[in-house]
C-alpha positions as CSV (number, residue, x, y, z in Angstrom):
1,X,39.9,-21.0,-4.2
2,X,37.9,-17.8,-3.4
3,X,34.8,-17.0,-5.3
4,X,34.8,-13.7,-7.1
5,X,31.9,-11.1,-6.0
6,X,30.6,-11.1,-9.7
7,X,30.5,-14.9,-10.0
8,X,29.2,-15.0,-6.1
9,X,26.3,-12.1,-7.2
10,X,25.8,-14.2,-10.8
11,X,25.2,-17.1,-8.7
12,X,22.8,-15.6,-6.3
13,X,21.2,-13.9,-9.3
14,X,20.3,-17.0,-11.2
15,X,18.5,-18.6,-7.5
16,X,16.6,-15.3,-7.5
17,X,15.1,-15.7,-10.8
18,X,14.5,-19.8,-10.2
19,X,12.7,-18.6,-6.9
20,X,10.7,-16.0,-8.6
21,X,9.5,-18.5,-11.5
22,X,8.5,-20.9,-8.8
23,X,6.5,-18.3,-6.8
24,X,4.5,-16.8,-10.4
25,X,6.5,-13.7,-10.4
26,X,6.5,-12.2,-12.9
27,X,9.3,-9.8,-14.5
28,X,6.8,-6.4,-13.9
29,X,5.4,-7.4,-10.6
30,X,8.3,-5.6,-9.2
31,X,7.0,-2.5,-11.0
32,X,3.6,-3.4,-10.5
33,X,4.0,-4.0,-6.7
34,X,5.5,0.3,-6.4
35,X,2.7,1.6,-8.8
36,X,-0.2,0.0,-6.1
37,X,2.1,1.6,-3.2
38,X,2.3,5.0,-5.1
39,X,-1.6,4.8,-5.5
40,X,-1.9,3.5,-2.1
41,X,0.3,6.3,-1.2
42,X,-1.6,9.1,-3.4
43,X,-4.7,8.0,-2.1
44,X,-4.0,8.5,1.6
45,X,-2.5,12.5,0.6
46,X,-6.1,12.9,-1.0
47,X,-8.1,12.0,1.2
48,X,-9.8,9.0,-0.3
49,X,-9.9,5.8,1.9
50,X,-11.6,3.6,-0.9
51,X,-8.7,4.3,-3.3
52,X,-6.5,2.6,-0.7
53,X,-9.2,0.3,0.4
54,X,-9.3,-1.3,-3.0
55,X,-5.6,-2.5,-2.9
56,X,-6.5,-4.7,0.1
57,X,-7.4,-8.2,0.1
58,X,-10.4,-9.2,2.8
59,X,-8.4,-10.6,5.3
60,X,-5.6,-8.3,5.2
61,X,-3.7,-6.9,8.2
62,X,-2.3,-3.2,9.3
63,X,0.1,-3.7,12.3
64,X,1.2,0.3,12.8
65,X,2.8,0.7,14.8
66,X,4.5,-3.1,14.4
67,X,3.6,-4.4,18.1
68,X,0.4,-3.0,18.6
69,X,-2.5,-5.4,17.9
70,X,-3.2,-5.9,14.2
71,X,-6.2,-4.5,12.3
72,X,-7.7,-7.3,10.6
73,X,-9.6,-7.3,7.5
74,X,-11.3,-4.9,4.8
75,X,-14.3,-3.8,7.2
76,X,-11.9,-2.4,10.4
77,X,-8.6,-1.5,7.5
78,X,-11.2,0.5,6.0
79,X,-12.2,2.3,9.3
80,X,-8.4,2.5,10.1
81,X,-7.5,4.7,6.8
82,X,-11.0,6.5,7.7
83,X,-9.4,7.9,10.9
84,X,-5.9,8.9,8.8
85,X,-8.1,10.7,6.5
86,X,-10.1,12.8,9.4
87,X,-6.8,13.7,10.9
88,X,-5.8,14.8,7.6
89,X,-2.5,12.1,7.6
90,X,-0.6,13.1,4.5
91,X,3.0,10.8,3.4
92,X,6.6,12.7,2.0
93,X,8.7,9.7,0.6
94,X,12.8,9.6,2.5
95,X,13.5,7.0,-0.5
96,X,12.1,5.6,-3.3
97,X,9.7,2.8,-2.9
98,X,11.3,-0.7,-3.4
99,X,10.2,-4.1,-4.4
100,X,11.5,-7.1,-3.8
101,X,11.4,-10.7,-5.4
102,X,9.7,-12.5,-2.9
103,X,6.1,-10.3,-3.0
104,X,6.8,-7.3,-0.5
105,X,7.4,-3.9,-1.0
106,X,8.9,-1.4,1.9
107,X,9.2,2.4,1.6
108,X,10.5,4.8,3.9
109,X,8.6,8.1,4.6
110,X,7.5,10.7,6.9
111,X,3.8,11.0,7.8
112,X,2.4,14.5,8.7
113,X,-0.7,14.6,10.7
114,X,-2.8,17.2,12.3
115,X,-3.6,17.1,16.0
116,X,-5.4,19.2,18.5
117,X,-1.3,20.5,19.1
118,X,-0.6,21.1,16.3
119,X,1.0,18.8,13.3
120,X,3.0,16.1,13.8
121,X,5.4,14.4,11.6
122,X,6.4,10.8,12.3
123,X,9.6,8.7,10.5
124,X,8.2,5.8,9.5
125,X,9.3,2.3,7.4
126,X,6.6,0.7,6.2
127,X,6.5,-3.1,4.6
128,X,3.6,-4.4,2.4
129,X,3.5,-7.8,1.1
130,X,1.3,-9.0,-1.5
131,X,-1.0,-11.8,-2.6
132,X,-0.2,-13.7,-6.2
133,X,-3.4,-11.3,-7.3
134,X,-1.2,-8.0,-5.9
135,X,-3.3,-7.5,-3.2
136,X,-1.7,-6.1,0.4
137,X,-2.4,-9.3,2.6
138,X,0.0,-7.2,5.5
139,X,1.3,-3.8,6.0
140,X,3.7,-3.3,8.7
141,X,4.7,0.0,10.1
142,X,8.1,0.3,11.6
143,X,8.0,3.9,14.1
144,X,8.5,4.6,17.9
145,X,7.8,7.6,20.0
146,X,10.8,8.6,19.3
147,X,10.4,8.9,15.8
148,X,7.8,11.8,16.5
149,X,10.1,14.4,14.8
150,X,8.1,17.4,15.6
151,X,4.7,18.8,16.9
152,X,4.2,22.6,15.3
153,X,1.1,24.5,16.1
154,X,-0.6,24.0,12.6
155,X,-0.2,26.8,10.2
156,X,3.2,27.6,11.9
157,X,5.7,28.2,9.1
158,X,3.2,28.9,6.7
């Protein structure tokens, strides 16, 4: 007898919930999980490296792009979001940020930076996962050269 998509989906439901009692989540961490991305986010478009620091456990990772060799802990995360802030990197949300029940968050976005050419805007999906404490143990960043959407000589347009 076929399964209807409400009691399939009711089903799947229920194992979700199970899953996220047996992992401590809690019903907010969803919520909790896009507010730390939104800071993480506002941080980066203010130019303040500790903000987004702080949402980092010590031996985090920052894989961006994903394949490149991984940035490993506070010290050398902290010197990565050093460099976005010099270059002036600045994020414009595609989607709203979503959470998941198993401790990760992804977003999808465009990052605007300023080089020596001009600036650059790169389409970008980015993963975090979390720690039971909410701390980013990983951020992956999902882009290729040909997600390089333009280079305008800065100030163009404006």
């Amino acid at each position: 007898r076929p399964v209807s998509m409400s009691s399939r989906l009711g089903s799947e439901w229920s194992g979700l919930q199970a899953r996220d009692q047996e992992i401590n989540v809690e019903t907010d961490t969803p919520q909790k999980m896009r507010r730390i991305v939104q800071d993480i986010i506002d941080g980066l478009n203010a130019g303040d490296a500790e903000r987004i620091l702080r949402h980092y456990a010590e031996d985090a990772t920052v894989e961006d792009p994903v394949g490149s060799e991984p940035v490993r802990g506070r010290t050398a995360i902290a010197e990565f979001y050093q460099r976005a802030v010099a270059i002036r990197a600045r994020i414009e949300l595609v989607t709203p940020i979503r959470a998941s029940h198993g401790l990760a968050a992804a977003m999808a976005f465009n990052v605007r930076v300023d080089t020596p050419q001009g600036e650059m805007c790169i389409a970008v999906i980015e993963v975090l996962e979390f720690d039971a404490t909410l701390k980013v143990t990983s951020m992956r960043a999902y882009w290729a050269p040909d997600d390089v959407l333009s280079v305008a000589p800065v100030g163009a347009g404006t």
